[in-house]
C-alpha atoms as one frame of an Amber mdcrd trajectory, in Angstrom:
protein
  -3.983  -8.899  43.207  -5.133  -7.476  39.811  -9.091  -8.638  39.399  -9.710
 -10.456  36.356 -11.724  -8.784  33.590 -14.831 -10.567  31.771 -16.250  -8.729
  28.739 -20.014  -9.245  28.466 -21.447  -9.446  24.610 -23.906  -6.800  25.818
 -21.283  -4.750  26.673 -19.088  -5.841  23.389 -22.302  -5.160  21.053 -23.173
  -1.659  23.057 -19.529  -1.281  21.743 -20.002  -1.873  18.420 -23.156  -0.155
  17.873 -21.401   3.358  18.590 -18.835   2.161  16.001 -15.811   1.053  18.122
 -13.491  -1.597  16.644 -12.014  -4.195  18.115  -8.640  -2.960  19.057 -10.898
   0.020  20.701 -12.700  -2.605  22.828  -9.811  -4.711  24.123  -7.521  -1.500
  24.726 -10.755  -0.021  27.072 -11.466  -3.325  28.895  -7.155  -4.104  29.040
  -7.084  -6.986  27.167  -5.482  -8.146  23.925  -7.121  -8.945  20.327  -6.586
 -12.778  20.684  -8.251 -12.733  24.345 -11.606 -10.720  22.319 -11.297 -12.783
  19.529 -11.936 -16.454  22.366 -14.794 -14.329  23.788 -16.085 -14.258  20.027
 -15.905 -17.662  19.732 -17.534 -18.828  23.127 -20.315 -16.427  22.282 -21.280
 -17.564  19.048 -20.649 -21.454  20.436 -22.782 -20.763  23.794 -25.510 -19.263
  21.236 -25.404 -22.466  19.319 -25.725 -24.438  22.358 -28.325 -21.822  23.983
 -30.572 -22.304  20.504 -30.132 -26.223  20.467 -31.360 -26.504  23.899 -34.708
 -24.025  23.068 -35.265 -25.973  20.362 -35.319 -29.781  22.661 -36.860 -28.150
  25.297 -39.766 -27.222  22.852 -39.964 -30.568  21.230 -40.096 -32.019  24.228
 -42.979 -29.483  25.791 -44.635 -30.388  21.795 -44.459 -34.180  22.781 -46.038
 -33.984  26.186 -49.429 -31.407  26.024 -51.529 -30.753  28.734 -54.688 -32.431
  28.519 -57.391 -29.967  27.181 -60.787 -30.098  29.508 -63.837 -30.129  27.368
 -66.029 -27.103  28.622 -69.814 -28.113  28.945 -72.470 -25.466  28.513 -75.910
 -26.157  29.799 -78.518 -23.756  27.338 -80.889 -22.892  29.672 -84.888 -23.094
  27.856 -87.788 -20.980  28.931 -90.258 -22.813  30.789 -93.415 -24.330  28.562
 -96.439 -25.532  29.970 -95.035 -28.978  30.086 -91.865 -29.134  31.834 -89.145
 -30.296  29.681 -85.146 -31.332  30.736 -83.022 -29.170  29.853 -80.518 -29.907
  27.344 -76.834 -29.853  27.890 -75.210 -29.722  25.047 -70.990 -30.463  24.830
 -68.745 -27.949  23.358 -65.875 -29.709  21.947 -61.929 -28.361  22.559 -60.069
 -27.043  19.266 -58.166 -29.436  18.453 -54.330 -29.494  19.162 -52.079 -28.384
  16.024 -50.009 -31.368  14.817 -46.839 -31.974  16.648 -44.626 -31.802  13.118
 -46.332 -28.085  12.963 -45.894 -26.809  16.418 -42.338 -28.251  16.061 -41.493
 -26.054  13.272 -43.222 -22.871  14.327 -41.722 -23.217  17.604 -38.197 -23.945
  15.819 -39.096 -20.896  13.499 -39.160 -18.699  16.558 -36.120 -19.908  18.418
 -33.929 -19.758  15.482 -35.283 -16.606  14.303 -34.371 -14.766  16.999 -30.701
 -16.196  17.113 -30.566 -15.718  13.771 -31.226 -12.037  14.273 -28.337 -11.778
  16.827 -25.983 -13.617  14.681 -26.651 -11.172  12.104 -25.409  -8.750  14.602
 -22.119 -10.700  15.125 -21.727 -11.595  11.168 -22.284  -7.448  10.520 -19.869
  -6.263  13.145 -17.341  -9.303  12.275 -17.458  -8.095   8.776 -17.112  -4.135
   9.515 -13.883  -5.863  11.816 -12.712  -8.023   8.808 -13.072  -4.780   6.281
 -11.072  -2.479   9.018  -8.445  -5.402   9.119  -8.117  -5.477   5.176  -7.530
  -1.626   5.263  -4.857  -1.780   8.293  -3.297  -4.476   6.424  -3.542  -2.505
   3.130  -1.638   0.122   4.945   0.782  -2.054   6.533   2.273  -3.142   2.743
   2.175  -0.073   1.596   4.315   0.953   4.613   6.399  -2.046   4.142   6.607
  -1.431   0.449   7.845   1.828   0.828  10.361   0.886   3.419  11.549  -1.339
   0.695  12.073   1.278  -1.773  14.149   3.099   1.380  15.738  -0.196   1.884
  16.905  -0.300  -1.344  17.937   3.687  -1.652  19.849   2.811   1.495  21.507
   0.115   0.023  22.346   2.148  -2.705  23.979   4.914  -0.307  25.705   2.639
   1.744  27.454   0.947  -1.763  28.094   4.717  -2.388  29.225   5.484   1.263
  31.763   2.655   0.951  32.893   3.355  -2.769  33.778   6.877  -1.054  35.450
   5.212   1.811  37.541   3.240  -0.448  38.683   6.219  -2.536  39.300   8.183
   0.325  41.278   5.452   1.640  43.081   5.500  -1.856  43.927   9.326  -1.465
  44.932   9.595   2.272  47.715   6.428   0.744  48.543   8.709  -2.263  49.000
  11.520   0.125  51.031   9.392   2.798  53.215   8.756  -0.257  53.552  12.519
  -1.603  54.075  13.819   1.893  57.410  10.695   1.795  58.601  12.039  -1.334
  58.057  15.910   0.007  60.265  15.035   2.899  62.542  13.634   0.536  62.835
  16.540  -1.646  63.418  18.844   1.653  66.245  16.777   2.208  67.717  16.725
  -1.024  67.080  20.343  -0.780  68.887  20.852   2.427  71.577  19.483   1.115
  71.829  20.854  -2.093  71.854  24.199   0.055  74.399  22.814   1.827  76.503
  22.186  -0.875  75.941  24.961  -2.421  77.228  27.207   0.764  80.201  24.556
   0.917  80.806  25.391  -3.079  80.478  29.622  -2.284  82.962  29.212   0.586
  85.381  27.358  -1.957  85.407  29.902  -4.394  85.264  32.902  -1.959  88.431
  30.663  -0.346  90.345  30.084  -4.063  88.985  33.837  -5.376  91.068  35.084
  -2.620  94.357  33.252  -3.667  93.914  33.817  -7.102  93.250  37.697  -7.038
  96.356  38.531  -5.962  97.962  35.873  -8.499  96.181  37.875 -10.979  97.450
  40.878 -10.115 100.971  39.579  -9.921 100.360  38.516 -13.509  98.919  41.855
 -14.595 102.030  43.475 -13.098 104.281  41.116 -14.873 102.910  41.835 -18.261
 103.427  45.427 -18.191 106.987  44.598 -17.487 107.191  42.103 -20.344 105.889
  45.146 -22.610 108.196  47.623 -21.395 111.026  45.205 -21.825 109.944  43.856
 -25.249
């Protein structure tokens, strides 16, 4: 069973005095910042309480004072031919302060000294509250510039899919020049075809009309010689 952990404000303003923040403290002690920030809060109310009940307790030791003893002093005479009594003579008590003054001094003392320690709290509060105003300064710059990336993103991914698109464009231009490639190899093909077909035909009517030429070259030497 994990024991539970109780920061003391001695401990907390030992802490603070050798310049430890906050998140320091809870992360050494294993607690979190809104756990520190309750102990905070029940020390400065169990302050207020501690000072309220000072303050009554004084009032109330004010309103009842111990009753002062008057001390008597007998002066002692040197003896004279007649004998004479001595005289005792009464030394009166100082008189008590008024209660309205002993109030206030006494109030004066209690609440000086918690003001003291809440000047303590106030100054490491405030070194906390500055450190918090830097880490937050940070924090939107940080989140400023990951808007600026945001936005270059943004911008790349537009370009990403503008180059998508046109590459999508080309591979269907392509898909329809490699169609009319294969369509040109065919008409090729069989242009080759007919032309082979077309050689064969005239190699087949060359043959029967060289020797129909010769025939006729024969016959028109005869026709000469006749004529």
């Amino acid at each position: 069973m994990t024991q539970k952990v109780v920061l003391e404000i001695e401990s907390y303003m030992k802490l603070k005095g050798q310049g430890k923040s906050d998140a320091d403290i809870a992360k050494q002690f294993g607690i979190k910042q809104p756990t520190l920030i309750y102990y905070k809060k029940k020390w400065e109310k169990e302050a207020s309480q501690a000072a309220k009940k000072a303050a009554e307790a004084t009032i109330e030791k004010i309103k009842q004072p111990e009753p002062v003893k008057a001390e008597t002093k007998q002066l002692e005479v040197a003896p004279i031919e007649k004998p004479q009594q001595p005289d005792t003579a009464v030394v009166k008590a100082p008189e008590p302060k008024p209660i309205g003054e002993a109030i206030n001094e006494a109030l004066n003392e209690a609440f000086a000294e918690k003001s003291a320690e809440y000047e303590r709290l106030i100054a490491a509060l405030r070194n906390d509250l500055n450190t918090a105003h830097q880490q937050l300064d940070e924090k939107d710059e940080k989140i400023r510039n990951l808007e600026h990336l945001h936005d270059a993103c943004e911008d790349c991914e537009n370009e990403i899919s503008t180059l998508q698109q046109e590459k999508a464009d080309m591979e269907k231009e392509l898909l329809a020049v490699e169609k009319e490639k294969e369509e040109l190899e065919r008409k090729c093909e069989y242009l080759q075809q007919m032309k082979k077909k077309a050689c064969e035909q005239y190699d087949d009517l060359w043959s029967k009309i060289h020797p129909l030429e010769e025939e006729n070259h024969i016959l028109r030497q005869l026709v000469k010689k006749w004529a």
